[in-house]
Structure formats: C-alpha cells, structure tokens
C-alpha positions, 0 to 999 in steps of 0.5 A: 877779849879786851884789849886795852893800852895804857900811854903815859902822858910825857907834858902831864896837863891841868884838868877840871871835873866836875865832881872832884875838881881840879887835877893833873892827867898823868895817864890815858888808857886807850879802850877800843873803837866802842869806848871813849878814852879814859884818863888817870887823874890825880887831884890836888885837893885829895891827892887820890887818883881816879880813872875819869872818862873824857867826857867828865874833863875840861882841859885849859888852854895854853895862852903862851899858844894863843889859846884862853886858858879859860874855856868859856862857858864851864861853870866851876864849883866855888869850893874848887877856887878856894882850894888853889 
C-alpha cells in the first residue's frame, strides 16, 4: 500500500520548469522515504496544472530576505520572457 499526503501551500511560491515554464506551486504531495516530493504547479502561459518532481523546478529567491531573486546559473528559454 502506498500512502501518500497531499499539504496545501498557505504562501504559494514563483516557480520555473524547463518544459512548461514559468508557474505558481500551490500543492506538495509528500510520497514516502523512496521518492522526492512532488509539487502541483499551475502555469501561467497555459493555465493547466501539472504534477512536477522537485528536481524539475527552480524556486526564486526572496530579495526583501537578502536572497537573489535570480538563481545564478539556470538557463531560461526565450519564449518564457516574453510571456511575463
């Protein structure tokens, strides 16, 4: 049997994925000790939803906490800027 939690996020974060990109994670769906987390992502060029591994996102920093908001080294696909 699997068991599995579903937690909903109360401060939704910005997220990016390299296929679909840009996206708000409003869900994480905890699996057990053998699998990474999961997050439910609405994306706002399609407005769809998508259950994407955590491995699959780039989460942006606060900058009002000292963080970049940029994480360095993440290659973003061009027609993701034009759709903000």
């Amino acid at each position: 049997m699997i068991v599995q939690t579903i937690h909903e996020i109360l401060n939704p974060f910005d997220v990016y994925e390299k296929k679909h990109g840009y996206g708000v994670a409003l869900f994480m769906i905890a699996g057990s000790i053998h699998s990474n987390p999961q997050f439910i992502v609405k994306f706002y060029k399609t407005g769809i939803l998508r259950t994407v591994d955590q491995n699959d996102l780039v989460v942006y920093g606060n900058p009002t906490a000292g963080e970049k908001l940029n994480p360095e080294g993440i290659q973003v696909r061009k027609q993701d800027v034009e759709c903000l």
